[in-house]
N, C-alpha and C positions, 0 to 999 in steps of 0.2 A: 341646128342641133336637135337632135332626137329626143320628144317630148315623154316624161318619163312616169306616166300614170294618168289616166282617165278622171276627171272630176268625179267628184259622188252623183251628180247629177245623173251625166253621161254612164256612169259606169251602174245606177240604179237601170237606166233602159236599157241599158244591154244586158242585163243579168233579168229583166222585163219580160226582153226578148227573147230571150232564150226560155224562159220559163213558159212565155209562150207559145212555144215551138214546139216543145214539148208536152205540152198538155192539152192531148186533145180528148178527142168524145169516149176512147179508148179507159184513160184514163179517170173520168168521170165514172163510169159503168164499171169497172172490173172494183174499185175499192169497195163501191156501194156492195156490190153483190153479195164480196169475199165477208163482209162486214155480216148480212144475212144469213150465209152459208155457214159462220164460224160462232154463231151464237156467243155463248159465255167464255170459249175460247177465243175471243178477240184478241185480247193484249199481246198473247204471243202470235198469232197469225199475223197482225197488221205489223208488228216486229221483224216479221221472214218480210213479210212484202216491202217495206219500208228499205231493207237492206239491198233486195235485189232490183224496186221500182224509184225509188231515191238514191242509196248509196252507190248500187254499180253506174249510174250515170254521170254522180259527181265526181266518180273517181275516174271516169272516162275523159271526162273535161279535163282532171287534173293532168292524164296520160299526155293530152295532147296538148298539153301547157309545159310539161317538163319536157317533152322529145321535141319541142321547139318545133313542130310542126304545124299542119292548119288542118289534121284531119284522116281520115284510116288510111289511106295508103301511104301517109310517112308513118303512121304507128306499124303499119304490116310490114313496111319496106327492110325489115328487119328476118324478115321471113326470106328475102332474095325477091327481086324486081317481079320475074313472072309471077309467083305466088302472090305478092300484094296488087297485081293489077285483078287477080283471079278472085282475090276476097274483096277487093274494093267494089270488084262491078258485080259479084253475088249482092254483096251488102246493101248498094244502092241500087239496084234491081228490086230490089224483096222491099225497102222501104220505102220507094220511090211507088214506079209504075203499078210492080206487079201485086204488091199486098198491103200497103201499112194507106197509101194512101185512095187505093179503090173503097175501101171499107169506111174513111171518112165520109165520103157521099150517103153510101148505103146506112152506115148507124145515126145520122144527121137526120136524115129520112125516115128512118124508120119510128124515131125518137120523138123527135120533134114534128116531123108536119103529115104520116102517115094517120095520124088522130082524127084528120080535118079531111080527110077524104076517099070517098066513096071507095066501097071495095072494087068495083067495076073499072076505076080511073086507077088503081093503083099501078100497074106497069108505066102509062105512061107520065103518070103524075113524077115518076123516079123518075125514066126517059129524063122529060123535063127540067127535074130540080136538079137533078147530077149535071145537066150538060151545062145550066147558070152557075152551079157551083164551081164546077172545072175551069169554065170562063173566067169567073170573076178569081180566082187562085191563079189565073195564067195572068190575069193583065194585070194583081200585082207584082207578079215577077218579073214582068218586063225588064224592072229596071233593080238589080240587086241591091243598089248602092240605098236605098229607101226603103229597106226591110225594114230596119230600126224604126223607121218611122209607122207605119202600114204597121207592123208586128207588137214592136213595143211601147209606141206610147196611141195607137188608134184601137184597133183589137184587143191586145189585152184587157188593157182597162174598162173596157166596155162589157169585156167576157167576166172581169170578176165582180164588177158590180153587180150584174145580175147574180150570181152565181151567192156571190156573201149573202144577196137580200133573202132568199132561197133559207141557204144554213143559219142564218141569223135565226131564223123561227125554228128552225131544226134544234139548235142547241137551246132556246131561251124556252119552248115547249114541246119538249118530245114526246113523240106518239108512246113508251114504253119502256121498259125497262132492259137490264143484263141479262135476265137468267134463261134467255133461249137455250134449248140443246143445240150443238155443234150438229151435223151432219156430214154426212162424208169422208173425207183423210182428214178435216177439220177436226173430229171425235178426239184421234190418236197422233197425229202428225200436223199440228198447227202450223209450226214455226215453216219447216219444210213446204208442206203445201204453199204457205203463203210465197214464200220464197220462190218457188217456180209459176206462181199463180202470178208474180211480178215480171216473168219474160212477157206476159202479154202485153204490157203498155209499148211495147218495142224501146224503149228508151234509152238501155243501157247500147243498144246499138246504135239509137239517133242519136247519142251523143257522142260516137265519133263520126256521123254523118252531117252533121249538124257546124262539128269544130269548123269548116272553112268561112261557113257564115258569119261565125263569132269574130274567128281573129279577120277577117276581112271587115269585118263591121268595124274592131277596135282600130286596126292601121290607117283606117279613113276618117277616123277621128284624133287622128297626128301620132297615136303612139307608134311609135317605127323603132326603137329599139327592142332586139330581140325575147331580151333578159323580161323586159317589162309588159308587150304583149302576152309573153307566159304566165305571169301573177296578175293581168288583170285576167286572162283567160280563165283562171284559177277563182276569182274573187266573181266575174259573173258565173260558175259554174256553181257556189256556194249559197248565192243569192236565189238561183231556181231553186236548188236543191231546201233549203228552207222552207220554199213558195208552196212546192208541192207538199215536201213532208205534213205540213199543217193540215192542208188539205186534202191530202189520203187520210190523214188518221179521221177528219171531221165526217166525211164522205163514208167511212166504214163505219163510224159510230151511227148515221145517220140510217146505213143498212141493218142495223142491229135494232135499233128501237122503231122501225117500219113495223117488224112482228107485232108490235100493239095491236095494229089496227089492220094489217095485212097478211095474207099466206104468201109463200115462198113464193119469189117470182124464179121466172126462167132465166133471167139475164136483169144485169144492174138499171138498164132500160126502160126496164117499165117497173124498178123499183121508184124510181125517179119522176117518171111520169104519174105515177099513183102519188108521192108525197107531193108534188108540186099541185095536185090537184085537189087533193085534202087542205093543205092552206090557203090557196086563193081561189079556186074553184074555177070556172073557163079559165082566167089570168093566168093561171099556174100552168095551162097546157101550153100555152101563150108564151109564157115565162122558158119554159122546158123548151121550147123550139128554138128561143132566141138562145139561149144558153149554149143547148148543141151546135147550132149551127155556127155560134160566134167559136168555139172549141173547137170545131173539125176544120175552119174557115181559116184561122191562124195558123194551125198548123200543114195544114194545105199549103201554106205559100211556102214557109219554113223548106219541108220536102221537096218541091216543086223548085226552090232557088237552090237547094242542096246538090240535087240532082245536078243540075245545069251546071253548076261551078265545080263543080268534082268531074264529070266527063268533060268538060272545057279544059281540064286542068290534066286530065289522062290523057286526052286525043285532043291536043289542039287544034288540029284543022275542023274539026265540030265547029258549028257556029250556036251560039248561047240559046238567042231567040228561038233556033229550029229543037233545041235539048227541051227546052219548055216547053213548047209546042206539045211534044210527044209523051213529054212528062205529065202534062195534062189529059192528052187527048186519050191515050191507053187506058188510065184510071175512069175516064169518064163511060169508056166501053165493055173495063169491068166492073166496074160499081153493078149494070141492070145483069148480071147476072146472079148477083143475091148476095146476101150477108152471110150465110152459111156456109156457102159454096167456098167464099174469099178466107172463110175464116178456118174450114176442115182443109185448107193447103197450107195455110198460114204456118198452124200451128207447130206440121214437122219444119218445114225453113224453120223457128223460133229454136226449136227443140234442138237443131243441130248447128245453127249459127250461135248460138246465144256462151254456149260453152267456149268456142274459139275467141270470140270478143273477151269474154272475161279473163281468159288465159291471157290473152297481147295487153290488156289494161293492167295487170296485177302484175307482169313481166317488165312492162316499161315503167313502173312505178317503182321496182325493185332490183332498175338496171345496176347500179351502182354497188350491188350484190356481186358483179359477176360480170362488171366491167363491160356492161350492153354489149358481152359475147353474142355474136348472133346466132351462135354453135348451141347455145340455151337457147333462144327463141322456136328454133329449127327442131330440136329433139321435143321439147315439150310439145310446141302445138302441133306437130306431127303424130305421136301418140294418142293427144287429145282428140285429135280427130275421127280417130275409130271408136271410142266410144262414143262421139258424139254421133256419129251415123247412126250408130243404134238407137240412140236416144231418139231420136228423128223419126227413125223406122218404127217406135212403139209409138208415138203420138199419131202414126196415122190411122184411118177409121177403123174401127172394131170389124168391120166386112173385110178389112185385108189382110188380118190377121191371121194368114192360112198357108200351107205350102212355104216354101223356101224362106219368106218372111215369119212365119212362126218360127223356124227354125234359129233364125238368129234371134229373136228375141229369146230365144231359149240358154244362146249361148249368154246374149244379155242378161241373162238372170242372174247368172254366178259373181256380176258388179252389186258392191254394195249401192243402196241406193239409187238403183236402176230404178224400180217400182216406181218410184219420185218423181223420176226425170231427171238424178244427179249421179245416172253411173258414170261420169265423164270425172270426175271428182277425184278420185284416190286414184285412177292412172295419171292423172295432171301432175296431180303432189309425189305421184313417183318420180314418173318423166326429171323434173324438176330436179330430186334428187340425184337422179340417175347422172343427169346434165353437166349440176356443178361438178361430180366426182370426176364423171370425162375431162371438163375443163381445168381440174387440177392436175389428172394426169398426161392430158394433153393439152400441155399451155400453149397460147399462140406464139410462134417466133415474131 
């Protein structure tokens, strides 16, 4: 008989685990920052971020809890077989090898143990620390079945103890007050900013990269009824989403009241390393190291077993062992190419993935509108996608902004919203419109 719910125990480390997965060095850095950058307009900036870096994630979880599936290419597969094999392997491409998880070496490094060593050794100090990292990320994946364990009850916990001892003094004595000026789109456009200031945690995409790990974790723990693998999937997607929320808002107040004692930094990185170093002094750089490194470390494996059981699961004749291998070893090749580099390609992938995810998440959440026509899937995220190119095409560096590319950002202008990074938005909600009208006037036989 099909066991029909997860113990609290059981179902506390997988919701752990998942929160784990998600939270990595990424995440740590972009609240602090936004927190800095947003001065007295806090409240509604960490508002925008909170919806797009917490809420589109657990609505993600929820997608692939209600479509009974384990992950984006049953959520795409709505789109027609080729198109979901085309976004599934963009998706886990971009958050695999090629960008979400190179950059966990390089900000781990940079953050935490670049402090400690000479400018002279620094190329290969990375060398080094990326190729142990990458290692020690592949041989916990070894074995999938022991993510739970390795993820959420060894790492985490280990990650957020450090981390509380950190914001405990944060909150119980802060370096300063509210009344920073805002700076930047932060001045006039809080909420917004914040809100696309939340594609960088990559999240709302790892959480349909992420769902195979989940419900494969839960079916190994007996639940094997369909009905009920969907609502615990739903019940750990709620438990991260908590986990985080507390902690982006604490991490952005923590950037805020830094200004007492600090000038702006350039990144949440060494906002982090300055306050960890003002309350315990070496211990805090100390502190900062083990922090990031346990952050980028968890989610390292998360990616890294993701990767392997979604192409194992696309192309079976793939062998698991050889998908990690390479899901490591790639990362570890782009890491020494720099944090910069990882991060000015990232950003258009973000800019023009991030829209298409939110469309299929808010789609399959609102099948039962429209009788999971796949005829709405198809029109909508089809339209969506030319705005999102554009969007994509303005997020890259200000030097390419010339010739045939100025040109479309030109025509991108005429989208509300564009500016932002949300001209994908009102063609969505037409498409949408447009769709159900088709489907009424052309009902399926």
């Amino acid at each position: 008989m099909d066991k029909q719910r997860l113990s609290r125990r059981n179902m506390f480390f997988i919701g752990s685990m998942l929160f784990g997965m998600f939270f990595g060095a990424g995440n740590l850095i972009f609240p602090v920052f936004l927190g800095q950058q947003a001065g007295r307009n806090l409240v509604p900036a960490i508002i925008g971020f909170l919806i797009s870096g917490v809420g589109l994630p657990l609505l993600g979880v929820a997608a692939i809890g209600k479509s009974h599936t384990d992950g984006a290419f049953g959520v795409a597969s709505k789109l027609g077989k080729g198109a979901a094999y085309v976004f599934t392997v963009i998706l886990y491409l971009g958050l695999g090898p090629l960008f979400a998880t190179p950059r966990l070496a390089t900000i781990s490094y940079e953050i935490g143990l670049r402090p400690f060593v000479p400018g002279k050794y620094e190329h290969l100090a990375l060398a080094l620390f990326s190729f142990l990292f990458f290692a020690t990320a592949w041989y916990f994946s070894r074995k999938p079945g022991k993510i739970m364990t390795y993820v959420g009850k060894i790492l985490t916990p280990a990650f957020m103890v450090t981390l509380i001892l950190l914001l405990l003094f944060v909150v119980l004595f802060p370096l300063g007050g509210w009344h920073a000026p805002a700076t930047g789109m932060y001045k006039s456009a809080a909420v917004v900013t914040g809100f696309t200031n939340g594609y960088m945690t990559m999240d709302a995409l790892a959480s349909l990269a992420f769902g195979v790990v989940v419900v494969r974790s839960i079916r190994e723990l007996g639940v094997t009824d369909t009905n009920a693998v969907a609502k615990d999937t739903m019940r750990a997607g709620l438990i991260a989403a908590v986990l985080m929320a507390v902690l982006y808002a604490v991490l952005a107040y923590m950037g805020l009241t830094s200004l007492g004692e600090f000038d702006r930094a350039s990144n949440g990185g060494i906002i982090i390393a300055n306050i960890a170093r003002y309350y315990f002094g070496t211990l805090g750089s100390i502190l900062t190291a083990v922090i990031v490194v346990l952050a980028c470390l968890k989610t390292g494996v998360g990616l890294i077993t993701a990767f392997g059981d979604m192409f194992k699961e696309l192309f079976p004749k793939m062998n698991y062992q050889v998908l990690i291998l390479i899901a490591a070893a790639v990362p570890f090749l782009l890491a020494n190419i720099g944090l910069n580099s990882i991060l000015a390609v990232s950003q258009p992938f973000l800019y023009t993935l991030y829209p298409i995810a939110i469309v299929l998440i808010l789609l399959t959440l609102a099948s039962d509108l429209f009788h999971d026509d796949h005829r709405v899937y198809k029109i909508t995220v089809g339209v969506t996608l030319i705005p999102a190119l554009l969007d994509g095409v303005n997020a890259l560096p200000m030097g390419m902004h010339t010739g045939f590319i100025q040109q479309l950002l030109d025509w991108g202008g005429y989208l509300p919203g564009f500016a932002q990074g949300l001209g994908w938005t009102v063609p969505a909600v037409i498409a949408f419109i447009v769709a159900l009208i088709y489907r009424q006037l052309r009902p399926v036989n």
